[in-house]
LODREN-556325 format. One record per residue: x, y, z of N, C-alpha, C in turn; residue number from 1. Coordinates in Angstrom, 1 decimal. Layout:
LODREN-556325
   n_xx   n_yy   n_zz  ca_xx  ca_yy  ca_zz   c_xx   c_yy   c_zz   i
      X      Y      Z      X      Y      Z      X      Y      Z NUM
...
end
This chain:
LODREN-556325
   n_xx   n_yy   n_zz  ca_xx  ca_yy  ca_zz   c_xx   c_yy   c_zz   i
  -15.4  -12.5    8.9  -14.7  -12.0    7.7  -13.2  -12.4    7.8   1
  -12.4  -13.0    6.7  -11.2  -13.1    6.7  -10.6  -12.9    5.5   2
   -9.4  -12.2    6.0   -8.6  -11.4    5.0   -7.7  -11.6    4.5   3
   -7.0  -12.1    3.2   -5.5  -12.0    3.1   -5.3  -11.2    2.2   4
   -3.9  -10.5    3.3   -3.0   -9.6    2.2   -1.6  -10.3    1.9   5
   -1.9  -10.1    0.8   -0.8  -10.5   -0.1    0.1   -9.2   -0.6   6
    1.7  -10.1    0.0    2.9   -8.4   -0.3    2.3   -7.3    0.9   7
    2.0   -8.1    2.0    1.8   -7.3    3.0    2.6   -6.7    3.7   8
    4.1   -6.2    3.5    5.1   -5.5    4.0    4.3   -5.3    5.7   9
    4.7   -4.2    6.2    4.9   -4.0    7.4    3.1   -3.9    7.9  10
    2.2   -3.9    6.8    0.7   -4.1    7.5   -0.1   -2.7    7.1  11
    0.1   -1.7    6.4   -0.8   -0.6    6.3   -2.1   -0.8    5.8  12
   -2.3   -1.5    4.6   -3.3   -1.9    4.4   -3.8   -2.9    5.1  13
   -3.7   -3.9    5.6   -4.2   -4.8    6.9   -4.5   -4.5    8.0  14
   -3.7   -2.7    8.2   -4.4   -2.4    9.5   -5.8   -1.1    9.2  15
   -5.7   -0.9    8.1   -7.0   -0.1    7.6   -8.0   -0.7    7.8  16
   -8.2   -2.3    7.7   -9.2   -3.2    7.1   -9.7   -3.8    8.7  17
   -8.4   -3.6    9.5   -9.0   -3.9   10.9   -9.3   -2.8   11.4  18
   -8.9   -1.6   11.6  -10.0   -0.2   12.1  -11.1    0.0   11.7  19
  -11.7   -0.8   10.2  -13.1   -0.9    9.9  -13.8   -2.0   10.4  20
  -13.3   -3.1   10.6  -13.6   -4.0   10.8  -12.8   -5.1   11.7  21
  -13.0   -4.4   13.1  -12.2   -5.2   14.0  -12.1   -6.4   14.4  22
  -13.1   -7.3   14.3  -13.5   -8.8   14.5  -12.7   -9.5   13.4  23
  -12.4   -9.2   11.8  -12.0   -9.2   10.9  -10.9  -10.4   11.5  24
  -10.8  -11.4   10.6   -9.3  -12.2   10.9   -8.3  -11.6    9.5  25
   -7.0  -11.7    9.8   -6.7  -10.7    9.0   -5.0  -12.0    8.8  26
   -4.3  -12.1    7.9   -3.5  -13.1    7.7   -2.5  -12.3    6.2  27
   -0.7  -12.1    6.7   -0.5  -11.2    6.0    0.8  -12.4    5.2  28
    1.0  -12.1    4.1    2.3  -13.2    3.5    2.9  -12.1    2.6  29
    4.5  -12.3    2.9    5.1  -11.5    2.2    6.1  -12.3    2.2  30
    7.2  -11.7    1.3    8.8  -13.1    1.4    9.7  -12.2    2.1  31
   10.1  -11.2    2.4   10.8  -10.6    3.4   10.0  -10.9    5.0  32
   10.9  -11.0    5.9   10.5  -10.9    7.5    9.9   -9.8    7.3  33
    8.4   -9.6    8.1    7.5   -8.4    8.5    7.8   -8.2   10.3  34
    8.7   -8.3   11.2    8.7   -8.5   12.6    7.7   -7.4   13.0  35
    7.4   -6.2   12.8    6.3   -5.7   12.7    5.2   -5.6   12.8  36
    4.4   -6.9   11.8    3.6   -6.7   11.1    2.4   -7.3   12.3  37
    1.3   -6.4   12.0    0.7   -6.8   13.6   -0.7   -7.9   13.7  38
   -0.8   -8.6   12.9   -1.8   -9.8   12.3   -1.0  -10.7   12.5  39
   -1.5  -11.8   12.3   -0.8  -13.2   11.6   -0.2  -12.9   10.3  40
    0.8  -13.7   10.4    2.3  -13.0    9.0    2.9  -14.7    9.4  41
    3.0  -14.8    7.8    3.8  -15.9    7.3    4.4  -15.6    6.2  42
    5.9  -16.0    6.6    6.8  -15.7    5.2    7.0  -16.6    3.9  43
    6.5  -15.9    3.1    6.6  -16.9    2.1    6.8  -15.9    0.6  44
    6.4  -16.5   -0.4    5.8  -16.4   -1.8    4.7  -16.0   -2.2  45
    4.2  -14.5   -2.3    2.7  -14.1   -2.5    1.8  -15.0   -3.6  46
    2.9  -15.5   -4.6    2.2  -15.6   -5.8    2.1  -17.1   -5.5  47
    2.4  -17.8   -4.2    1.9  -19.3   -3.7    1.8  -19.1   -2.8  48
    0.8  -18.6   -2.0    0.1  -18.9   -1.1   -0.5  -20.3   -0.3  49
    0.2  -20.7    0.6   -0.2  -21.8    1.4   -1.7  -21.7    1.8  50
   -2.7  -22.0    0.9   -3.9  -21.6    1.2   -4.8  -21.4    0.3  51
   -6.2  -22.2    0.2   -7.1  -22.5   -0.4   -7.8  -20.9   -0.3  52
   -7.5  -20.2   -1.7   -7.9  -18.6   -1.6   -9.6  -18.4   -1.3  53
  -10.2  -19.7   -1.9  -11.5  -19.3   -1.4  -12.0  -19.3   -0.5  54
  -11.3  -19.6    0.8  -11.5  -19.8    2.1  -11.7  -18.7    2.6  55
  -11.2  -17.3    2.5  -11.1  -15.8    2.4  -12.3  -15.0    2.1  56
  -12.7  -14.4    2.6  -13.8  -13.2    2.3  -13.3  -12.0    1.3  57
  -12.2  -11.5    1.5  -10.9  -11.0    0.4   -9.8  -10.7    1.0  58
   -9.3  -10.8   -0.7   -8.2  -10.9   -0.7   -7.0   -9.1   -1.6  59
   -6.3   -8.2   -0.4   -5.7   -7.9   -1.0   -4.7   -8.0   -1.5  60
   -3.8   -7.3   -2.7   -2.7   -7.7   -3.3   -2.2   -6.1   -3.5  61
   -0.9   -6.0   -2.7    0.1   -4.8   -3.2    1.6   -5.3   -3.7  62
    1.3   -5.8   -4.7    2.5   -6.2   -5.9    3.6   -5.1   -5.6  63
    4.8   -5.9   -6.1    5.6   -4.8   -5.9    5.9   -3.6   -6.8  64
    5.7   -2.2   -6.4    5.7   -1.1   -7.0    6.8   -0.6   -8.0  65
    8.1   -1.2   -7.5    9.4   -0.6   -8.8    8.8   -0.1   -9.8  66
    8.5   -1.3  -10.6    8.9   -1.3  -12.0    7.5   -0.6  -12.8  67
    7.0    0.0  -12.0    5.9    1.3  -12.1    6.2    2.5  -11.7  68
    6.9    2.2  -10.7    7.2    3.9  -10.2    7.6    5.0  -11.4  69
    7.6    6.4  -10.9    8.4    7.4  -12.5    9.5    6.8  -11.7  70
   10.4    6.5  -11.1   12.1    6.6  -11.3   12.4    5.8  -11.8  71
   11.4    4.9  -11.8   11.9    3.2  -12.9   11.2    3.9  -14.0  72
   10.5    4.8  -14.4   10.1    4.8  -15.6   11.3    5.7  -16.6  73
   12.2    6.5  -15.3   13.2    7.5  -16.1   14.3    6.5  -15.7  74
   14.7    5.6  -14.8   15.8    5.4  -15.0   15.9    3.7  -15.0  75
   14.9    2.9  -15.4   14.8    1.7  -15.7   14.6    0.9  -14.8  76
   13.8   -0.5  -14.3   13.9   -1.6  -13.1   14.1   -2.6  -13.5  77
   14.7   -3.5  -12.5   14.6   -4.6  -12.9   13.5   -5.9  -12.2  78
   12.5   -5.1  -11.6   11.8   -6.0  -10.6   10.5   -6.2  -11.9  79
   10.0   -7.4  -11.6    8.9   -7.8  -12.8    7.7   -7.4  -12.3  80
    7.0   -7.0  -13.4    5.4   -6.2  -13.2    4.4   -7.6  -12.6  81
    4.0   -7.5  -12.3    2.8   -8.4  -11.3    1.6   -8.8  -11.1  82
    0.9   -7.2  -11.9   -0.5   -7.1  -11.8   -1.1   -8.2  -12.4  83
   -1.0   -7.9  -13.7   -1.7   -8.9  -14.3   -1.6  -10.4  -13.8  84
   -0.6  -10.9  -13.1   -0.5  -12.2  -13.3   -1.4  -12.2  -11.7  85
   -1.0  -11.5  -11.0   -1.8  -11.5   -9.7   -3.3  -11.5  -10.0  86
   -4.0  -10.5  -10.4   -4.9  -10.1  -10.9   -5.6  -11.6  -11.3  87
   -5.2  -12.3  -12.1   -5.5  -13.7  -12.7   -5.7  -14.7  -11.6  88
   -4.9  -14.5  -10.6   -5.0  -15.4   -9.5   -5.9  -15.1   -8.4  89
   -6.6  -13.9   -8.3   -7.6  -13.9   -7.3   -8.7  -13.6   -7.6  90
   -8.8  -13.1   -9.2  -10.3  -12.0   -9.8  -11.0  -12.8   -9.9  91
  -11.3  -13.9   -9.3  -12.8  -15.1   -8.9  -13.2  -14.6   -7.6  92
  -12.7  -13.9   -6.7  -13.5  -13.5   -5.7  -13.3  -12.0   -5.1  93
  -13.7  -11.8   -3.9  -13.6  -10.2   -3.7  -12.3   -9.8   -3.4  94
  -11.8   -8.9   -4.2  -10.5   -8.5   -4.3   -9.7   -7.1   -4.1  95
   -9.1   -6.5   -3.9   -8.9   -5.2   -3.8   -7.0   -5.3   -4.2  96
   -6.8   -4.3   -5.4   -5.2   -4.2   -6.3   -4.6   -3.1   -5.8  97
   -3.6   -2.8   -4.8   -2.8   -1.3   -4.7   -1.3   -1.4   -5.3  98
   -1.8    0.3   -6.3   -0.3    0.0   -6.5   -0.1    2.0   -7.1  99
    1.1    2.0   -7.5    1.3    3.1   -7.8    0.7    4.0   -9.2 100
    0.4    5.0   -9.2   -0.6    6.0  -10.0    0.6    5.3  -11.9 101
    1.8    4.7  -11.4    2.6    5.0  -12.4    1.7    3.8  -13.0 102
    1.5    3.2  -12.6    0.4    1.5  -12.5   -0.9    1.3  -13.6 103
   -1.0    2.8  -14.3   -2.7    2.7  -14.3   -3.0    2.2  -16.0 104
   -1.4    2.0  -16.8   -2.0    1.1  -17.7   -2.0   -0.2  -17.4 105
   -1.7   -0.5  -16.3   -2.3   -2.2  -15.7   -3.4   -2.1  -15.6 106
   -3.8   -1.4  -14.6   -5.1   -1.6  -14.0   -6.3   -1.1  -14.3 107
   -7.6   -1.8  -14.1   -8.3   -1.9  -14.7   -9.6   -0.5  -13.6 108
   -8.8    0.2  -13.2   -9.3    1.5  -12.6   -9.1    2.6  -12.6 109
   -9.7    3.2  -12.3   -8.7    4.7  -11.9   -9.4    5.7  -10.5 110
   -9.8    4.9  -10.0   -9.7    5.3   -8.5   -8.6    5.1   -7.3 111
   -7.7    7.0   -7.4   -6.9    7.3   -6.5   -7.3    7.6   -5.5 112
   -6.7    7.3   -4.3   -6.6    7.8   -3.1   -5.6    8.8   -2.2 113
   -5.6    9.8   -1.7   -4.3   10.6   -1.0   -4.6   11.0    0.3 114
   -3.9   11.0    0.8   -3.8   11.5    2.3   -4.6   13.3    2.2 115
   -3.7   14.0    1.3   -5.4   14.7    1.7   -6.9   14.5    2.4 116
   -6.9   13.5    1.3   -8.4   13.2    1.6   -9.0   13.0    3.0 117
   -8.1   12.3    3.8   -8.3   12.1    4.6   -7.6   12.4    6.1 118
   -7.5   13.7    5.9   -6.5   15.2    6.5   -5.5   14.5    6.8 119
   -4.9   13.8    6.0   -2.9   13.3    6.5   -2.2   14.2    6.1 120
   -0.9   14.3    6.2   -0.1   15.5    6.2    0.9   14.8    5.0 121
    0.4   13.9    4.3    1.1   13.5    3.4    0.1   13.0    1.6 122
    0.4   13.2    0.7    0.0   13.1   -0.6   -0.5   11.3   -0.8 123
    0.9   11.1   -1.2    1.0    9.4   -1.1   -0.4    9.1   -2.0 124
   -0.3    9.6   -3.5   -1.3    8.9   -4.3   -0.7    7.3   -4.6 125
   -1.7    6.6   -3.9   -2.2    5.7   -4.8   -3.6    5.0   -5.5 126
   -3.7    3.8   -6.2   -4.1    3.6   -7.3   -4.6    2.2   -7.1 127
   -6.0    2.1   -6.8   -6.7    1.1   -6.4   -7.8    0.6   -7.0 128
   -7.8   -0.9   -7.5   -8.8   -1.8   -8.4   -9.1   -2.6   -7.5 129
  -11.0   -2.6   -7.5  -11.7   -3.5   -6.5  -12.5   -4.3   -7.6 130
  -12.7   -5.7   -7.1  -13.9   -6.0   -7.6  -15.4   -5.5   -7.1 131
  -15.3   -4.6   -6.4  -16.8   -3.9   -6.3  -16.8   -2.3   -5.9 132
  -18.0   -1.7   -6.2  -17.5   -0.1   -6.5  -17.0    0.6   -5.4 133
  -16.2    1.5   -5.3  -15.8    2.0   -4.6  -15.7    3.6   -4.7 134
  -17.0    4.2   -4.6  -16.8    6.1   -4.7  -15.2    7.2   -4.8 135
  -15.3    7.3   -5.7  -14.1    8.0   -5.7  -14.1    9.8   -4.6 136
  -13.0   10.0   -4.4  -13.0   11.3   -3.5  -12.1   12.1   -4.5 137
  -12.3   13.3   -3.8  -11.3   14.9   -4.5  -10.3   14.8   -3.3 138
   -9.2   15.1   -4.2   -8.0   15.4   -3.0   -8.3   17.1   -2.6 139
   -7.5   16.9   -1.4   -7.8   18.3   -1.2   -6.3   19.4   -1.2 140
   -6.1   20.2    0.0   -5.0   20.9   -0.3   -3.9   20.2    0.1 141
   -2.4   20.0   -0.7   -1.6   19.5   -0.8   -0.9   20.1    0.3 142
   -0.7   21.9    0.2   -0.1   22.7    1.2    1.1   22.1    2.2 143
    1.8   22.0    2.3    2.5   21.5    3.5    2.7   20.3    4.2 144
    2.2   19.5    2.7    2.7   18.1    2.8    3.8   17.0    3.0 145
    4.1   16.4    3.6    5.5   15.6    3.8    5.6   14.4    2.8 146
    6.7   14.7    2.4    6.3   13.5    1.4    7.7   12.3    2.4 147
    7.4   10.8    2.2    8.0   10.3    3.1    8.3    9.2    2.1 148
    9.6    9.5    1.9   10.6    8.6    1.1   11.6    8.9    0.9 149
   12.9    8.0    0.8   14.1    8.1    0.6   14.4    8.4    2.1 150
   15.5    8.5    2.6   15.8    8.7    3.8   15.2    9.7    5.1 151
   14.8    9.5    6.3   14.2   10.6    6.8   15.0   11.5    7.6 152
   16.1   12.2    6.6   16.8   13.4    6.5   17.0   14.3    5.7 153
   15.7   14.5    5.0   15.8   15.6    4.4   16.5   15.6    2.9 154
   17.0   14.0    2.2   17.4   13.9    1.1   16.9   12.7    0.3 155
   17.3   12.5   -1.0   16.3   11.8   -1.5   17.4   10.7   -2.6 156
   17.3    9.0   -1.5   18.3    8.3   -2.6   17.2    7.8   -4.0 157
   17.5    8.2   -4.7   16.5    8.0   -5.9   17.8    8.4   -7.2 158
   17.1    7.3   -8.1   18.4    7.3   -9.3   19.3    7.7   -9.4 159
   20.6    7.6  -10.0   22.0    8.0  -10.1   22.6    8.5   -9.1 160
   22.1    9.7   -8.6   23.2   10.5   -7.7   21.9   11.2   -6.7 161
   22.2   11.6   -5.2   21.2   11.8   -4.3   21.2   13.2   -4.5 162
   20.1   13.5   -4.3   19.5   15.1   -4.4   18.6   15.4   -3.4 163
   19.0   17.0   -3.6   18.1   17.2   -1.8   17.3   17.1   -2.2 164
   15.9   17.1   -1.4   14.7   17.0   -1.9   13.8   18.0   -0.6 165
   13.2   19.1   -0.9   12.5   19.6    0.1   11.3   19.6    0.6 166
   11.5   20.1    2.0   10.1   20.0    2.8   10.1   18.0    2.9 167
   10.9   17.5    2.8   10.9   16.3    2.9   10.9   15.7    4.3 168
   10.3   14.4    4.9   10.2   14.1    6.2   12.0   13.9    6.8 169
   12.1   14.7    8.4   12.9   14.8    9.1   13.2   13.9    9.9 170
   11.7   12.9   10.5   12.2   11.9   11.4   11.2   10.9   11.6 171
   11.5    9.6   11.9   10.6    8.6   12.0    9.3    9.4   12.8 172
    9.2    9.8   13.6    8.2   10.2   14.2    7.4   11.0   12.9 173
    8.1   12.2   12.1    7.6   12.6   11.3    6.7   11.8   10.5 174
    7.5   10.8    9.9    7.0   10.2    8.6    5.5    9.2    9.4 175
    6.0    8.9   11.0    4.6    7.9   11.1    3.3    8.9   11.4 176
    3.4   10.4   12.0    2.2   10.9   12.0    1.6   11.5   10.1 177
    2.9   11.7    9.6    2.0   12.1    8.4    1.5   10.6    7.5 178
    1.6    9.2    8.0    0.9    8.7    7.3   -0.4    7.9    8.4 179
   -0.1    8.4    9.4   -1.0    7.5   10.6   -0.5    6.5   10.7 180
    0.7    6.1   11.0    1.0    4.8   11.5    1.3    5.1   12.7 181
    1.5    3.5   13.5    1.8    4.1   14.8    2.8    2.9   15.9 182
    2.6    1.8   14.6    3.0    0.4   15.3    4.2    0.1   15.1 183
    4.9    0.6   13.9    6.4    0.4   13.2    7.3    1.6   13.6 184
    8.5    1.6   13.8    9.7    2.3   13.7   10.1    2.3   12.3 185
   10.3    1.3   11.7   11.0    0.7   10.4   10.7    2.1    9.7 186
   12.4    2.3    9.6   12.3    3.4    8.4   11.9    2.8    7.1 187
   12.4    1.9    6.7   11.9    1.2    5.1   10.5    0.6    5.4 188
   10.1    0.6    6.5    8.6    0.4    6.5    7.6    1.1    6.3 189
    8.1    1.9    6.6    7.0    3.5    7.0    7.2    4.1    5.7 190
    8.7    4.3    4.9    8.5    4.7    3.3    7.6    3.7    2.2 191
    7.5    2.8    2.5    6.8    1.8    1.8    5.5    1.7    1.9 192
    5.3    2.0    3.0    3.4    1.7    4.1    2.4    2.8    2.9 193
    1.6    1.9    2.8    0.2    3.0    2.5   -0.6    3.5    3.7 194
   -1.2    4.4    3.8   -1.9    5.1    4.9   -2.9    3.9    5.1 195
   -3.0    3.3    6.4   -4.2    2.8    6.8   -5.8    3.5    6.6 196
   -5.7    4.3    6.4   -6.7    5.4    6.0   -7.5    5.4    4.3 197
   -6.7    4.5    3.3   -7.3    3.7    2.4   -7.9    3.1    2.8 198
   -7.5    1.5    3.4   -8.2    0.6    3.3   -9.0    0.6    4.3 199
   -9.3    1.6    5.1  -10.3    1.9    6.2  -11.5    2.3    5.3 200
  -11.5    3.5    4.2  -12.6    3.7    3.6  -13.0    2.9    2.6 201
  -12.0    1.7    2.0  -12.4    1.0    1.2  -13.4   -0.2    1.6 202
  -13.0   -0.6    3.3  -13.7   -1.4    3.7  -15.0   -1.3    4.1 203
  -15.7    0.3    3.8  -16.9    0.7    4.5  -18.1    0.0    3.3 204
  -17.2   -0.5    1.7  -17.9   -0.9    0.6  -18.1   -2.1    0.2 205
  -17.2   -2.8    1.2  -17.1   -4.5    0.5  -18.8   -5.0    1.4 206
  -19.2   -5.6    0.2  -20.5   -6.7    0.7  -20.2   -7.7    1.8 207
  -20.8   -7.6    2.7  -20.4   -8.8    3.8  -21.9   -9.3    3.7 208
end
């Protein structure tokens, strides 16, 4: 099996895909340095890929989220939407789309995922399109969730002016058990990271 993630930031979803599938070759491209990122990583251009895509068993894509998020939706982005053009570029073979719940008139799904689900101590809905089915789940109790974004002190830089934001994560340690990470420090990695805990159960579906 070989994988590319595309917009693979610091690896959450590439490391989901190897806890299901350890033997898995797994190959991550993003245009920022990932020094983290614990696969093969090459910096580049998601949307040119050095690489004959059908060489791949699949291929994920986590486009960048801005200009979907609600804070871009109350206070405007300037990062360009993605989906679709990405979407165009790999929907010939098996594919899997993550992106934010704000996302879902892009995408051509509406199967969310949360840390609930899968007893994390954090929410973190997102919003995932496969080319093949994937069972949806119930979230469960939210109760005493960490949400891990914006700085991990207890405040939240998000539009105009910073506001506290409660019950919010206190420390890197915090933020990596409530999402299961375990390989990064990176404060802007670990607010960005999806729970490896998606693409662990999404991988139990792909046809091999």
């Amino acid at each position: 099996m070989r994988i590319l993630d595309l917009f693979c930031g610091a690896g959450g979803a590439s490391m989901g895909y190897h806890r299901a599938m350890p033997d898995a070759e797994i190959i991550g491209i993003d245009i920022d340095p990932q020094p983290d990122y614990p696969f093969t990583f090459i910096q580049g251009d998601a949307l040119r890929p050095p690489f004959n895509l059908d060489d791949f068993d699949l291929i994920h894509a986590s486009p960048p989220c801005q200009s979907y998020s609600s804070m871009s939706n109350r206070y405007g982005s300037d990062q360009p939407e993605l989906i679709s053009k990405v979407r165009s570029m790999i929907e010939d073979r098996p594919y899997v789309i993550e992106n934010v719940v704000g996302a879902s008139k892009e995408m051509n799904s509406n199967l969310i995922l949360c840390g609930s689900m899968f007893g994390l101590q954090t929410r973190r809905h997102r919003l995932f399109e496969t080319s093949f089915l994937v069972p949806g789940l119930k979230c469960g109790d939210h109760t005493g969730h960490i949400p891990v974004y914006g700085p991990p002190d207890g405040r939240r830089l998000s539009g105009p002016k910073e506001a506290p934001t409660l019950n919010a994560w206190k420390s890197i340690t915090e933020g990596q058990k409530a999402l299961g990470i375990d390989w990064t420090e990176s404060w802007h990695s670990i607010r960005e990271a999806i729970p490896p805990a998606y693409t662990e159960y999404i991988a139990r579906f792909i046809e091999t």
